[in-house]
DRENZA-48043 format. One record per residue (C-alpha): residue number from 1; chain; x, y, z. Coordinates in steps of 0.2 Angstrom, whole numbers, plus 5000, padded with zeros to 4 digits. Layout:
BEGIN
NUM,A,X,Y,Z
...
END
This chain:
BEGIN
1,A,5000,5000,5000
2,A,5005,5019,4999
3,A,5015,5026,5013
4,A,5000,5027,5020
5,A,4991,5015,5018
6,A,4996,4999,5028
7,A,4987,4983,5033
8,A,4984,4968,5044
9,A,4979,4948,5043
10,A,4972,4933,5052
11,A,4974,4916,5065
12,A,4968,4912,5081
13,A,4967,4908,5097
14,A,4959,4898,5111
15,A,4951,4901,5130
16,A,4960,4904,5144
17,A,4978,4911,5133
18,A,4980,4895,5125
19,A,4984,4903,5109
20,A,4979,4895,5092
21,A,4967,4884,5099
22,A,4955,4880,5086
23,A,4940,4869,5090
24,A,4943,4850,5089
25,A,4926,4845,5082
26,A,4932,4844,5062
27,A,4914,4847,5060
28,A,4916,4864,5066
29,A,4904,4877,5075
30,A,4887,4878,5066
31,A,4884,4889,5053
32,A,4877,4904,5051
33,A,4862,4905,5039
34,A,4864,4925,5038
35,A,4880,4922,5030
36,A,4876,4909,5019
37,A,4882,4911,5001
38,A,4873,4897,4993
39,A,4877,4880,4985
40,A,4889,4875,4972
41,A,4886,4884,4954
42,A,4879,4873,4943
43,A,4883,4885,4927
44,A,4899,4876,4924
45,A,4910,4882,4910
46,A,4924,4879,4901
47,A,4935,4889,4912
48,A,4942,4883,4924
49,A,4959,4887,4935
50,A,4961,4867,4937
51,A,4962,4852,4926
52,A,4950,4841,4935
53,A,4953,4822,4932
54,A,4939,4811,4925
55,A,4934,4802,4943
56,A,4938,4819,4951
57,A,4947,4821,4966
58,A,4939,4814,4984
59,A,4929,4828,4991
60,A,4938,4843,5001
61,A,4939,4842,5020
62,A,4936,4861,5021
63,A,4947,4873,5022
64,A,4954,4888,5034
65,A,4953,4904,5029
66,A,4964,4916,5038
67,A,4963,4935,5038
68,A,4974,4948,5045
69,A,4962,4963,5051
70,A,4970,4979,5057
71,A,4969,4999,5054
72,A,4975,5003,5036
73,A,4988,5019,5041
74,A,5004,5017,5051
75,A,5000,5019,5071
76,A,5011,5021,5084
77,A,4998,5017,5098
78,A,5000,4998,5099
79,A,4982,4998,5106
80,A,4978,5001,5089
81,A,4986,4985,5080
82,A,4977,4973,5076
83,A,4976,4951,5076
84,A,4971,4939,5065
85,A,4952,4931,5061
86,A,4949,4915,5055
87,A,4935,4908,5043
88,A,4928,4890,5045
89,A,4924,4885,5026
90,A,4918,4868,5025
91,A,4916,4867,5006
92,A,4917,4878,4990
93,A,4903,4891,4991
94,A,4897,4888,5007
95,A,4895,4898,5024
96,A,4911,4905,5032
97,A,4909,4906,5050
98,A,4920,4916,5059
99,A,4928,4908,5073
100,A,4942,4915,5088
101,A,4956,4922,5080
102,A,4975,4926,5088
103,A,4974,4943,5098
104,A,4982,4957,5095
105,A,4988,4956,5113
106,A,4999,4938,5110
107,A,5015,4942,5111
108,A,5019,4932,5095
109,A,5011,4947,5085
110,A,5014,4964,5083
111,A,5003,4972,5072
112,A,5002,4956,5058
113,A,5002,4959,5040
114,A,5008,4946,5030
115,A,5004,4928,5029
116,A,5012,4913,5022
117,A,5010,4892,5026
118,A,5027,4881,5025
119,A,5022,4866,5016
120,A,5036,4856,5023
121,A,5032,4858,5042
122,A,5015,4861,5040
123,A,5018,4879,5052
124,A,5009,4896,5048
125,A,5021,4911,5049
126,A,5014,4929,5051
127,A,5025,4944,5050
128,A,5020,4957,5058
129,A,5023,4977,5051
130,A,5025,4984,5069
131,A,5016,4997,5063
132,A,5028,5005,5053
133,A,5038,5009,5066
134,A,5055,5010,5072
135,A,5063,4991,5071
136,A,5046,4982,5079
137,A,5043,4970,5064
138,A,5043,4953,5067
139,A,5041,4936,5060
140,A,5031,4922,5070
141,A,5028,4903,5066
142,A,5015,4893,5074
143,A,5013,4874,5071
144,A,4996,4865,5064
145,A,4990,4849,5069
146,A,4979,4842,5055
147,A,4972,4830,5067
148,A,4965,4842,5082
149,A,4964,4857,5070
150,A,4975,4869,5081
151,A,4990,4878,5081
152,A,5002,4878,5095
153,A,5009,4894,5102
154,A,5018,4906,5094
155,A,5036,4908,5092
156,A,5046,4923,5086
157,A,5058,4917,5071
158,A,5063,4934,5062
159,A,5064,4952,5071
160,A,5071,4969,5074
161,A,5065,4976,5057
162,A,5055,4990,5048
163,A,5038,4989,5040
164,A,5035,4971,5035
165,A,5020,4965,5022
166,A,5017,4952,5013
167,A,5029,4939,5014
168,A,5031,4921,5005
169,A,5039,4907,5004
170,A,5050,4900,4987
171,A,5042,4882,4985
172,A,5058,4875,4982
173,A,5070,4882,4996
174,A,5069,4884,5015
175,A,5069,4903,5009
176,A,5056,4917,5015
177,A,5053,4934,5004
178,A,5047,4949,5013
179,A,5038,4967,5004
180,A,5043,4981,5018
181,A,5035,4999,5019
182,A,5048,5009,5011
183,A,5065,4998,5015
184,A,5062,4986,4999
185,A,5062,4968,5002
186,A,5071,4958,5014
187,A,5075,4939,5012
188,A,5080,4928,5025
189,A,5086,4908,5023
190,A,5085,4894,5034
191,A,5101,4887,5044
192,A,5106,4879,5057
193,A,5087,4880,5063
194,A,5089,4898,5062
195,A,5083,4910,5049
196,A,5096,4924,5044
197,A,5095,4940,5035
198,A,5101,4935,5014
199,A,5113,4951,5009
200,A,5115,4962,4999
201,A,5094,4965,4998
202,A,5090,4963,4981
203,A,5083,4979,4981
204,A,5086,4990,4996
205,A,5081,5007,5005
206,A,5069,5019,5000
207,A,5059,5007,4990
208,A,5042,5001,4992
209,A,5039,4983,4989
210,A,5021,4978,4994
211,A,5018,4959,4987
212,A,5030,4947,4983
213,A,5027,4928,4975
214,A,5041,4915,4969
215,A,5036,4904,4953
216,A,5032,4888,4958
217,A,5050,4881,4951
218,A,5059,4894,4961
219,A,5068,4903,4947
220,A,5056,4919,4946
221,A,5052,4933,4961
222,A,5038,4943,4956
223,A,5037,4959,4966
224,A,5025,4973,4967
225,A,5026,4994,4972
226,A,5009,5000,4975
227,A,5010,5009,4958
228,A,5008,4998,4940
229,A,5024,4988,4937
230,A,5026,4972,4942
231,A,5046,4970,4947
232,A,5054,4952,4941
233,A,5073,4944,4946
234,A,5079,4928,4940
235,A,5082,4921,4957
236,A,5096,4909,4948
237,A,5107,4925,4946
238,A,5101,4937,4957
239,A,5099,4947,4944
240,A,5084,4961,4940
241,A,5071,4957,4925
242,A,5065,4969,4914
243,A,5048,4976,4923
244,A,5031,4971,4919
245,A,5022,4988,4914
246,A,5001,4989,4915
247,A,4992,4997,4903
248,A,4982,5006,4918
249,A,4996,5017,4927
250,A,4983,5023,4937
251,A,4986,5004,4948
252,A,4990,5003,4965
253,A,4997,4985,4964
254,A,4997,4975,4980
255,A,4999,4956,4987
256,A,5000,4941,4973
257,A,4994,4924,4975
258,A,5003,4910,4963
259,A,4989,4897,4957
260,A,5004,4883,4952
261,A,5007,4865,4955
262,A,4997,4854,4966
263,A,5003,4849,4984
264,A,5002,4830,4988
265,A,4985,4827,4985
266,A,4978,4844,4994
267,A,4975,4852,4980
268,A,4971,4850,4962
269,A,4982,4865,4956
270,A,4982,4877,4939
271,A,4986,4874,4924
272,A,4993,4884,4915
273,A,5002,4893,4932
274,A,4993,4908,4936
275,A,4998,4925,4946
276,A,4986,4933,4955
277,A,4989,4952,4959
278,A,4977,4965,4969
279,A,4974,4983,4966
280,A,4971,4993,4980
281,A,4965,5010,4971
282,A,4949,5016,4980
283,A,4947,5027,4964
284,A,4939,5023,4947
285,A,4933,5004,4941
286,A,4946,4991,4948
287,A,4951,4975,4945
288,A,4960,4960,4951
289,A,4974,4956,4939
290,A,4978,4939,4932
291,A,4993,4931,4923
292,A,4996,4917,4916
293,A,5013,4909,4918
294,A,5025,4905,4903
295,A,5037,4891,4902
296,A,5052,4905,4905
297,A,5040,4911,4920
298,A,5036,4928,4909
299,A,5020,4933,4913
300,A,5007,4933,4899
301,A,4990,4936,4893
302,A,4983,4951,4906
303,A,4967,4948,4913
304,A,4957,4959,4923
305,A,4945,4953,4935
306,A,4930,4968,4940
307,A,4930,4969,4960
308,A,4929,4983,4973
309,A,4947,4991,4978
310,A,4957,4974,4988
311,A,4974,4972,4996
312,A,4975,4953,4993
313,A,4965,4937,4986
314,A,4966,4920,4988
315,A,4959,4903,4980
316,A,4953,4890,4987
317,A,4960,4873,4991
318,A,4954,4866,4973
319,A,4954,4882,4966
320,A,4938,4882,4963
321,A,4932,4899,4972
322,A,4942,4914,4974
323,A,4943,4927,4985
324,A,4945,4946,4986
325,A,4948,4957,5005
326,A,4941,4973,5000
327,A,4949,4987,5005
328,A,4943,4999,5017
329,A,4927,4990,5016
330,A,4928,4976,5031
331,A,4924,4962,5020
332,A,4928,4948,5008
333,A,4920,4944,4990
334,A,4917,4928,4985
335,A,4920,4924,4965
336,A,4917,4910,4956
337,A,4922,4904,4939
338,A,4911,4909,4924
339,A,4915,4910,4906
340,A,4934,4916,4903
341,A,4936,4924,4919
342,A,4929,4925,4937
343,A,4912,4935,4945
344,A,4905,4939,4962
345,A,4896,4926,4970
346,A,4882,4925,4986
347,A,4886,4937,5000
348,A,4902,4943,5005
349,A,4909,4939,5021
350,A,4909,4954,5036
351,A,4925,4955,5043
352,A,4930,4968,5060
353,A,4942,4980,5051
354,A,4951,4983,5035
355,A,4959,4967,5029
356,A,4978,4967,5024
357,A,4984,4948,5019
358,A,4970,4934,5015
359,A,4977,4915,5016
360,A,4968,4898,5012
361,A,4975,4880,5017
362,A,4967,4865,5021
363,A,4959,4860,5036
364,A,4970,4840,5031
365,A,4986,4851,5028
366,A,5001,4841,5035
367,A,5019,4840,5032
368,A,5026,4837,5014
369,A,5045,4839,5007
370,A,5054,4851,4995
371,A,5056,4843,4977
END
């Protein structure tokens, strides 16, 4: 986001402090028919962002969504920083019920932004933005047990830094990337059960870096700058890409979500690979911006998607719904796919405060390795 502008996103938490309990029923609480958004589409259509074998694949578990929810402009009065919400889902299309999420008090947070799961420890890491302020950013992992549906406490892994966003992880390395405020990106690796700061930054002070995402073969970083370019290194070299320059410079690119390979059997994946980018501009028709993916990781055939003003999106664990957290508006869209893109679907889902970073896994997720 601008200078400005900054954001939060979402987990949870149990009673009596035990942080990141989520309720052991896998049936979940009961839903909420206010909230209902319907039944699966029947109007399908020869888009899809999945190849779906012939037998199909066994029907989904659910699925987690996770929000960070927290005042928009930089605040110096922690009182102000917000936690994370989470979203029971229990299929594609149905109700959302909100459920307990990770204060803002937990001392494993500090006003969280970004949101990323680690496939091969099944752990969600938050990084926190610290709002904006000082060296207060942060970086926290908390474990997930598929079988009780909870998270253990949270553990500080990354901190003393400025301005933290949206962060992500590069599928094929024990590597995280992180967009900060205006002190460009920061990258940090994994060793010796530690993670340490990557230097020289590939791109450094005063810089804004909002979203990131890594190609799901590890060789491309996709970047954004609240502005209408889309930054690009071959993470083989190191080396910076010639930009990816909209044909709307009045954008206010933010967080990405890659659509590539399935994980194990968790999801069914995208074919070709897709790139998902947010605009944030509260001016004027907005879109959600989609790519597909080259062999050479270019990014090809420009799609916008109609949708209010958003920070971030995310798909679901099939693929099958995605969706938007609107900016400034304290919700999320739901979108399904019709045609040769994606439009709104049912009612969206009310959330506290403005969302920063929306994540989806599922409710099964357990421990898979690198490739």
């Amino acid at each position: 986001m601008k200078a400005t502008i900054v954001i939060g996103v979402a987990l949870l938490i149990g009673c009596g402090g035990d942080v990141g309990a989520w309720p052991k029923d896998d049936s979940g609480p009961a839903e909420d028919a206010s909230n209902d958004v319907g039944t699966t589409p029947t109007d399908a259509s020869p888009f899809q962002d999945v190849s779906i074998p012939d037998a199909g694949p066994p029907p989904p578990p659910g699925f987690f969504l996770l929000a960070t929810e927290t005042p928009y402009a930089p605040a110096s009065d922690h009182s102000n920083w917000g936690g994370v919400t989470r979203f029971d889902v229990s299929a594609d299309y149905a109700s959302a019920t909100s459920a307990p999420a990770v204060p803002k008090s937990d001392p494993a947070l500090a006003d969280p932004l970004g949101l990323a799961f680690r496939w091969t420890s099944a752990e969600l890491f938050v990084a926190s933005r610290g709002g904006n302020l000082g060296s207060q950013s942060i970086i926290s992992k908390f474990a997930y047990d598929a079988k009780t549906k909870t998270l253990g406490a949270g553990t500080v892994v990354v901190s003393g830094f400025t301005g933290f966003h949206q962060m992500t992880f590069n599928p094929k390395e024990d590597e995280i990337f992180v967009g900060t405020n205006n002190e460009g990106m920061r990258r940090f690796k994994l060793g010796s059960s530690k993670w340490t700061e990557v230097l020289p930054q590939l791109v450094g002070s005063p810089n804004w870096i909002r979203g990131v995402a890594v190609s799901a073969d590890g060789k491309r970083l996709y970047a954004s700058t609240a502005g209408s370019v889309i930054r690009q290194w071959d993470l083989t070299t190191n080396q910076e890409l010639p930009m990816y320059q909209l044909a709307d410079t009045s954008v206010q690119l933010h967080f990405m979500t890659l659509c590539g390979p399935a994980i194990g059997d968790l999801t069914v994946g995208c074919s070709p690979n897709r790139l998902y980018v947010s605009d944030s501009n509260q001016t004027g028709p907005r879109a959600v911006y989609r790519f597909d993916i080259g062999t050479n990781d270019d990014l090809t055939n420009e799609t916008k998607i109609p949708s209010d003003p958003t920070f971030s999106t995310a798909l679901s664990p099939d693929t099958l719904e995605l969706f938007s957290g609107e900016s400034y508006m304290n919700q999320i869209q739901r979108f399904k796919p019709q045609t040769s893109t994606w439009t709104p679907y049912g009612t969206p889902v009310p959330t506290n405060n403005t969302i920063g970073t929306i994540l989806v896994f599922p409710k099964n997720a357990v421990p898979t390795q690198l490739n």
